[in-house]
Structures are given as C-alpha cells and as structure tokens.
Gaussian input, Z-matrix of N, CA and C with variables (Angstrom, degrees):
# hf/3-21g

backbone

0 1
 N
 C     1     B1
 C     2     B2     1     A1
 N     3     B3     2     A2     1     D1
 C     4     B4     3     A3     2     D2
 C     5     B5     4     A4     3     D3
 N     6     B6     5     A5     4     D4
 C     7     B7     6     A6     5     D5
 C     8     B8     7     A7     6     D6
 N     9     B9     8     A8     7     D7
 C    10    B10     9     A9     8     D8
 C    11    B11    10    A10     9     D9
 N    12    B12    11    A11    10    D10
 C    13    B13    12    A12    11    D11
 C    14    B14    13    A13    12    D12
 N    15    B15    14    A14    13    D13
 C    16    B16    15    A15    14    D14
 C    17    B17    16    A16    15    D15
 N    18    B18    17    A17    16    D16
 C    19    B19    18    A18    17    D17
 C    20    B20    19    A19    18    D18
 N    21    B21    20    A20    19    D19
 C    22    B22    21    A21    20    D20
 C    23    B23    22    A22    21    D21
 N    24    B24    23    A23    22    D22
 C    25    B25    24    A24    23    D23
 C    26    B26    25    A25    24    D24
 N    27    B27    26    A26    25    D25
 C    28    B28    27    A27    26    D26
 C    29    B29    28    A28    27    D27
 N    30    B30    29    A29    28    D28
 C    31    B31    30    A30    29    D29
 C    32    B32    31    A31    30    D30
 N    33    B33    32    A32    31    D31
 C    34    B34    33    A33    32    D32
 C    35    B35    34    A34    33    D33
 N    36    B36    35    A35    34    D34
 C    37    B37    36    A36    35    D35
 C    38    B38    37    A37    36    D36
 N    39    B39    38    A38    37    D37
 C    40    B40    39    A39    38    D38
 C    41    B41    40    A40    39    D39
 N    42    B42    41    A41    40    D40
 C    43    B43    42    A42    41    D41
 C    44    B44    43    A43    42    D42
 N    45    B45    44    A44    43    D43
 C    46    B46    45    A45    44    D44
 C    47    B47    46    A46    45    D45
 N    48    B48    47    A47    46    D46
 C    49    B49    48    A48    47    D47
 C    50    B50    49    A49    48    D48
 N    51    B51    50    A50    49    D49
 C    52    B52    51    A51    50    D50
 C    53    B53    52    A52    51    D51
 N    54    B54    53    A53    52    D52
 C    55    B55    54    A54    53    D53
 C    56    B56    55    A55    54    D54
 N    57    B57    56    A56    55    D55
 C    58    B58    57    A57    56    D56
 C    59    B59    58    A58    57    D57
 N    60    B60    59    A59    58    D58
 C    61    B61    60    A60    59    D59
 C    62    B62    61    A61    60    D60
 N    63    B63    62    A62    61    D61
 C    64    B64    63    A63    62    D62
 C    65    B65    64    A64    63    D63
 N    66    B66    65    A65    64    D64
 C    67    B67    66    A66    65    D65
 C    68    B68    67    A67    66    D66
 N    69    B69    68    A68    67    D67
 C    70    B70    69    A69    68    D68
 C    71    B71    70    A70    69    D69
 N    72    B72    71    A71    70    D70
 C    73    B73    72    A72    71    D71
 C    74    B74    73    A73    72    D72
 N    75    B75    74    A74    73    D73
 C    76    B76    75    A75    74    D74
 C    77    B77    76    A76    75    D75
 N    78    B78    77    A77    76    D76
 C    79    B79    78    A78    77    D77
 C    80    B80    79    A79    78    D78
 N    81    B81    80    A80    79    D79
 C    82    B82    81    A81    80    D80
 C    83    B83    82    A82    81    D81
 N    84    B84    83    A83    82    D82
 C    85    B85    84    A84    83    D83
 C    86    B86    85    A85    84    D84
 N    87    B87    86    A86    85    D85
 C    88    B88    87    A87    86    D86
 C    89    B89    88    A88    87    D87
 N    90    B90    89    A89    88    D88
 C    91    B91    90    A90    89    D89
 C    92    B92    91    A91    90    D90
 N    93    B93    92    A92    91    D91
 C    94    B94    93    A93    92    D92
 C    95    B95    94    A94    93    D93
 N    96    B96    95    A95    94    D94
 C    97    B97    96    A96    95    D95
 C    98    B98    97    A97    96    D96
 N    99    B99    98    A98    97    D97
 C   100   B100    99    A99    98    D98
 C   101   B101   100   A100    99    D99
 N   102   B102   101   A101   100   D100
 C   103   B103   102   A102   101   D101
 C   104   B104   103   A103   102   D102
 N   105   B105   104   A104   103   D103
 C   106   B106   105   A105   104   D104
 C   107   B107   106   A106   105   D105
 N   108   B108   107   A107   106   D106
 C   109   B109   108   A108   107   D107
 C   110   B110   109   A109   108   D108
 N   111   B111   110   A110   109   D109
 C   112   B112   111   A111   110   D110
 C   113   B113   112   A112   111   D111
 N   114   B114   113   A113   112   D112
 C   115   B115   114   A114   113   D113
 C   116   B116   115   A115   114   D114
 N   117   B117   116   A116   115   D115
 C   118   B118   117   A117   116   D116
 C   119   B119   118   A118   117   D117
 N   120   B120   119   A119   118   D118
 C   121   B121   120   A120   119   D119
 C   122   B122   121   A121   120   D120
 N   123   B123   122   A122   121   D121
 C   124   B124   123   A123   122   D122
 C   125   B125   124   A124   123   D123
 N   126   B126   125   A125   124   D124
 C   127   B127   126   A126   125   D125
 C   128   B128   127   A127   126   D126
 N   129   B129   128   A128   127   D127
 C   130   B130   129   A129   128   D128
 C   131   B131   130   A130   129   D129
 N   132   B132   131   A131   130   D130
 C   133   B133   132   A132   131   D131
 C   134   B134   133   A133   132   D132
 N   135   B135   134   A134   133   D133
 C   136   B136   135   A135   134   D134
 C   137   B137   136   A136   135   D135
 N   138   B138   137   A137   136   D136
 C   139   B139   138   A138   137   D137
 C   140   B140   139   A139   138   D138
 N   141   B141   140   A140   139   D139
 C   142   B142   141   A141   140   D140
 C   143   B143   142   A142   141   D141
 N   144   B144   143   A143   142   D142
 C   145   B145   144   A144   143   D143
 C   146   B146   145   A145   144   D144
 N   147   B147   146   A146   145   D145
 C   148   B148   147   A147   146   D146
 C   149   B149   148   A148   147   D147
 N   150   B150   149   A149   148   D148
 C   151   B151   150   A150   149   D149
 C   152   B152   151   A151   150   D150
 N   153   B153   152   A152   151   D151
 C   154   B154   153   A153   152   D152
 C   155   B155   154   A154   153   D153
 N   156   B156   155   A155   154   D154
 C   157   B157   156   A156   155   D155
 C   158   B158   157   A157   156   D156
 N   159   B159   158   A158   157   D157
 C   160   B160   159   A159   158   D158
 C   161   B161   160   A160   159   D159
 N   162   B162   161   A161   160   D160
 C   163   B163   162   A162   161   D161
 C   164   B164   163   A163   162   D162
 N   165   B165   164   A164   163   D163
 C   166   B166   165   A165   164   D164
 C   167   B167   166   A166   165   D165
 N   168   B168   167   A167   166   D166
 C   169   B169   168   A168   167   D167
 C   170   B170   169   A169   168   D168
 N   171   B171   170   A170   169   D169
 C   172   B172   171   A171   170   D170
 C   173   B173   172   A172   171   D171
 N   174   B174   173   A173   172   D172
 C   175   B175   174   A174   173   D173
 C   176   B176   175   A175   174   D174
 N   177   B177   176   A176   175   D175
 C   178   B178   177   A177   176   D176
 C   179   B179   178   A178   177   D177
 N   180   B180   179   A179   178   D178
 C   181   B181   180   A180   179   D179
 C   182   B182   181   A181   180   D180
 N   183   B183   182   A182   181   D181
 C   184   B184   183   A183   182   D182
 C   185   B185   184   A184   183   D183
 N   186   B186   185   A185   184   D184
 C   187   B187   186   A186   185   D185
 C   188   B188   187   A187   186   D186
 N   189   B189   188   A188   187   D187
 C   190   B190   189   A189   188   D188
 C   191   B191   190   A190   189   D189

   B1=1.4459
   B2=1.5284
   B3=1.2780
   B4=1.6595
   B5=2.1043
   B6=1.7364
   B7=1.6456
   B8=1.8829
   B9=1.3949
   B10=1.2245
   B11=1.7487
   B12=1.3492
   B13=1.8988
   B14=1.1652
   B15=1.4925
   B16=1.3063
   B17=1.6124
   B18=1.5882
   B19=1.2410
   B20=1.5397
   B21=1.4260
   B22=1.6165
   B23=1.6085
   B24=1.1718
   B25=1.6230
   B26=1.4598
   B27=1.1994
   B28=1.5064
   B29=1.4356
   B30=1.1028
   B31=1.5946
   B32=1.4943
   B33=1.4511
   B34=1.4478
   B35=2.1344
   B36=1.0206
   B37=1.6416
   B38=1.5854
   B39=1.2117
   B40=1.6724
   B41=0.6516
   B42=1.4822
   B43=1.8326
   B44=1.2815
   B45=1.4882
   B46=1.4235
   B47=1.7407
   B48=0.9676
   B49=1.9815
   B50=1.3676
   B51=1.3997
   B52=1.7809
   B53=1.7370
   B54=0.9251
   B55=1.8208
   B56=1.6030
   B57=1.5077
   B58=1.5691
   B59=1.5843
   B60=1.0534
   B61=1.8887
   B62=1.2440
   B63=1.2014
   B64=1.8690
   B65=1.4168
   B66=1.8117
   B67=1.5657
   B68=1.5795
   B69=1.4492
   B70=1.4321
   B71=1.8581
   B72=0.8590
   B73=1.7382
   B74=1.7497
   B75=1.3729
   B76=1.9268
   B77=1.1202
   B78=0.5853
   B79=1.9683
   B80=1.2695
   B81=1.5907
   B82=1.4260
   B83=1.5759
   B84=1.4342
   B85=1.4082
   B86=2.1757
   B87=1.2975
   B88=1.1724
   B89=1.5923
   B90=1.5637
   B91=1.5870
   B92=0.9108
   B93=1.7118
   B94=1.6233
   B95=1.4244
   B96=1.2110
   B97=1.6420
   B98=1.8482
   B99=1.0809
   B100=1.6442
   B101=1.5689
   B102=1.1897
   B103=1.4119
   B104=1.8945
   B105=1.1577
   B106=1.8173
   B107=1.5562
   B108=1.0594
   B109=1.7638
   B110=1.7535
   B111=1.4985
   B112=1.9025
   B113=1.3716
   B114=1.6469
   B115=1.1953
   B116=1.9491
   B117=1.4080
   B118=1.7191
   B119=1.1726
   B120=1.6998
   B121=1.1845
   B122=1.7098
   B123=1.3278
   B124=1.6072
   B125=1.5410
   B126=1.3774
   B127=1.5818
   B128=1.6254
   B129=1.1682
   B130=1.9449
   B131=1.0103
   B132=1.7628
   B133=1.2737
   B134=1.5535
   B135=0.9405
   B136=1.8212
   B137=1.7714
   B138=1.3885
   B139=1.5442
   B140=1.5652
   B141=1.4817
   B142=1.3242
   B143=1.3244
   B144=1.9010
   B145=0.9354
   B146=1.6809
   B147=1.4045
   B148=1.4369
   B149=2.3922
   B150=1.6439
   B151=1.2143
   B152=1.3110
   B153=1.5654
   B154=1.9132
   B155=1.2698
   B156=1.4001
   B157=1.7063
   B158=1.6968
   B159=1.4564
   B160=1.2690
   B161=1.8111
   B162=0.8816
   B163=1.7468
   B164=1.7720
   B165=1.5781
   B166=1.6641
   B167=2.1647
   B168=0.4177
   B169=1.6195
   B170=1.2136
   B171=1.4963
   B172=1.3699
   B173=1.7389
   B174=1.3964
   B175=1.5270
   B176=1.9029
   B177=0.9678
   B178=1.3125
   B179=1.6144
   B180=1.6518
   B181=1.6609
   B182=1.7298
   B183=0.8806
   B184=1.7156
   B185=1.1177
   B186=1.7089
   B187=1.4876
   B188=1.1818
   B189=1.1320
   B190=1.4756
   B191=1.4451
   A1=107.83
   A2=110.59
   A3=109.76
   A4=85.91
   A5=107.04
   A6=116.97
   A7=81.21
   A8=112.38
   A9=102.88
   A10=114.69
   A11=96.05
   A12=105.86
   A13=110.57
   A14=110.47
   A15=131.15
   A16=131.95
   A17=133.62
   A18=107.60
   A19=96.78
   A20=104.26
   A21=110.39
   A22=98.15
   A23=119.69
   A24=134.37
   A25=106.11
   A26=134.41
   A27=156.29
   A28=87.97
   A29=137.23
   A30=143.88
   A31=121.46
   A32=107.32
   A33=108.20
   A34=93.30
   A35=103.77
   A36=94.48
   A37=103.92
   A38=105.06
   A39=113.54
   A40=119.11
   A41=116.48
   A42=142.43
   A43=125.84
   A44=114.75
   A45=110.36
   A46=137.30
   A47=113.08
   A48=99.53
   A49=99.72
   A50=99.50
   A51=106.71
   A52=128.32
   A53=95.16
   A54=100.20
   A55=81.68
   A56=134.24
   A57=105.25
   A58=148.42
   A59=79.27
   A60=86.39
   A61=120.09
   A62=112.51
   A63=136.36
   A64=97.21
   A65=97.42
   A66=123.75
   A67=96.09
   A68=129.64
   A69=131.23
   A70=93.21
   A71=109.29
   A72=123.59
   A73=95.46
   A74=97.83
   A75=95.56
   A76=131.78
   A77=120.84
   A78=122.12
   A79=98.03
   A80=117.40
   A81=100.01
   A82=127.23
   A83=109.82
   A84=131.25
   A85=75.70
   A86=125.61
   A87=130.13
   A88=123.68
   A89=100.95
   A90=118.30
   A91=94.47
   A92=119.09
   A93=122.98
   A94=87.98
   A95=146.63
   A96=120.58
   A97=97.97
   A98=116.54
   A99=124.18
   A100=104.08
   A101=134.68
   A102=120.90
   A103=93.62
   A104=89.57
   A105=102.84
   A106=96.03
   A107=96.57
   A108=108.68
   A109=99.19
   A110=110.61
   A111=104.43
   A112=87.05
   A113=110.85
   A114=113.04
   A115=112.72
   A116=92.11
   A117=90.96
   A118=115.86
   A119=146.87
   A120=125.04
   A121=91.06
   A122=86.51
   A123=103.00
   A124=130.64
   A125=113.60
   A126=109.64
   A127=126.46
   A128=114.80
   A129=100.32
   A130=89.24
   A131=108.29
   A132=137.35
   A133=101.26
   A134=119.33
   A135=122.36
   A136=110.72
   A137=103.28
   A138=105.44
   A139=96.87
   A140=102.14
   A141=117.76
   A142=127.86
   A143=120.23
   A144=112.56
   A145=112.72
   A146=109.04
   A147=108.25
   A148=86.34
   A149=113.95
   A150=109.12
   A151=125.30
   A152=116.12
   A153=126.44
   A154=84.69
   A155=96.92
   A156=105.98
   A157=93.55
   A158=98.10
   A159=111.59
   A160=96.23
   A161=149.69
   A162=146.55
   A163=91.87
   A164=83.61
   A165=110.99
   A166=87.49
   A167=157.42
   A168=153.61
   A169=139.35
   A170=117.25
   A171=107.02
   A172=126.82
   A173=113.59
   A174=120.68
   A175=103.22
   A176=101.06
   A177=108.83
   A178=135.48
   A179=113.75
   A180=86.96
   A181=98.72
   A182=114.78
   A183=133.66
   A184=98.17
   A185=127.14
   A186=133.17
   A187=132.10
   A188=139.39
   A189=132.59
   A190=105.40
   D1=137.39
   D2=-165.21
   D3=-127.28
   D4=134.08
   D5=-154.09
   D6=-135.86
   D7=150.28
   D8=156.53
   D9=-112.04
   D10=140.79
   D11=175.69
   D12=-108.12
   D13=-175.83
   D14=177.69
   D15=-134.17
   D16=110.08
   D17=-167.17
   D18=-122.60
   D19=110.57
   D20=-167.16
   D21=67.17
   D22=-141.00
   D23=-174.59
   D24=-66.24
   D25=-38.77
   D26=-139.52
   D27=-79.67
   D28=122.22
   D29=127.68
   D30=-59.78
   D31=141.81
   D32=-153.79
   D33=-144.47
   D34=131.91
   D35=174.46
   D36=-110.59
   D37=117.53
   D38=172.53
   D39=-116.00
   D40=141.15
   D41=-176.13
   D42=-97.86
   D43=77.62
   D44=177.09
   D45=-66.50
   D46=113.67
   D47=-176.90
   D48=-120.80
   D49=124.04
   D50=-179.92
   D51=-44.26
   D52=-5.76
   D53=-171.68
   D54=-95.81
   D55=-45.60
   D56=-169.61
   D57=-67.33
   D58=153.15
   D59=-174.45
   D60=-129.50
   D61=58.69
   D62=-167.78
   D63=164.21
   D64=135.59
   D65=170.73
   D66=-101.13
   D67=150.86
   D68=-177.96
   D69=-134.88
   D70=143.44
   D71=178.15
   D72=-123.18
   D73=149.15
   D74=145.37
   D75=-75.98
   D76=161.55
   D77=-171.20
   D78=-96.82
   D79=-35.94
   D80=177.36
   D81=-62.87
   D82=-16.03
   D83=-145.73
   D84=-100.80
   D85=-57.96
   D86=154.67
   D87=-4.75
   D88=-61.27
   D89=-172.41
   D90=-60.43
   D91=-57.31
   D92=-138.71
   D93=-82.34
   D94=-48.95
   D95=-162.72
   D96=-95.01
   D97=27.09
   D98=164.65
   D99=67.11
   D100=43.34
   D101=-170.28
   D102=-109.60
   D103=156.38
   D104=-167.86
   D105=-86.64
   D106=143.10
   D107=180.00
   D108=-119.91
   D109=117.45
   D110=-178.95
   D111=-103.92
   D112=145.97
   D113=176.83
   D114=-101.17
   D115=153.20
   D116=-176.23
   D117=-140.84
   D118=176.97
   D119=-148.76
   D120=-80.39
   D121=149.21
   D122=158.87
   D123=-35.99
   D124=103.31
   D125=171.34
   D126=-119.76
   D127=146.41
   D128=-173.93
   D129=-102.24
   D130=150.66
   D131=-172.15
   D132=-111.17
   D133=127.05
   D134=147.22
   D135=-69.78
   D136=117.71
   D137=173.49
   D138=-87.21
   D139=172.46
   D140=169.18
   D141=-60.40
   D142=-26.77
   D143=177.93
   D144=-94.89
   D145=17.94
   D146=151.53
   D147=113.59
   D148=-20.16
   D149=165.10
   D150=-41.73
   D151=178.31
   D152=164.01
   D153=-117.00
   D154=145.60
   D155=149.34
   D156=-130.16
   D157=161.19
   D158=-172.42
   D159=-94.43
   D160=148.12
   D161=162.56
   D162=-136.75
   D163=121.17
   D164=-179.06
   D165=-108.90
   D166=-123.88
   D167=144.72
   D168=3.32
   D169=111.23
   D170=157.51
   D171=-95.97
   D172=-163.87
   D173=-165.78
   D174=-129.92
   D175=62.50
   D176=165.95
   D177=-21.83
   D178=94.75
   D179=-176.62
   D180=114.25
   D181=-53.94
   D182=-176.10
   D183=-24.35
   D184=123.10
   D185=138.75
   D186=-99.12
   D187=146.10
   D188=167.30
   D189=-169.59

C-alpha cells in the first residue's frame, strides 16, 4: 500500500507492507530538511519485495 506523508512541508510517499518492521528514508531527503543521521553497526534488511538493503544509520527522533 503506497499513503502520502508529511515531514515539516516535505511530502513523502510511503510504502507500507504488513510483514515490516523498519521505516527507511533517503538520506538525501535527510540532508535536505537538515536532520542528523547517527551511524550504527551495519545491519541487512529484507525489503518487501523480497531485496537486502544494507542500513549503516539511523534518524533519531524522526516523526512523520
């Protein structure tokens, strides 16, 4: 299911799939509204469409 959000002014389209258990942002999207990214050890993610992503960082604090 694809929902649209908001972080501050910024529109954001997010993809929810019931099995997940991790939100992922861009980092570029990160820079641009200035939010701090702390980095932590490396973990692979299973995406929904069955991918890995690697996540070196999270976003501490983050609402949307």
């Amino acid at each position: 299911m694809k929902v649209i959000g908001k972080i501050e002014k910024q529109t954001l389209h997010i993809l929810v799939h019931y099995k997940s258990t991790h939100n992922f942002l861009n980092s570029s999207l990160t820079r641009r509204l200035q939010y701090e990214l702390t980095a932590i050890n490396s973990i692979i993610i299973q995406a929904a469409n069955g991918g890995e992503m690697v996540c070196k960082s999270v976003c501490k604090g983050l609402k949307w």
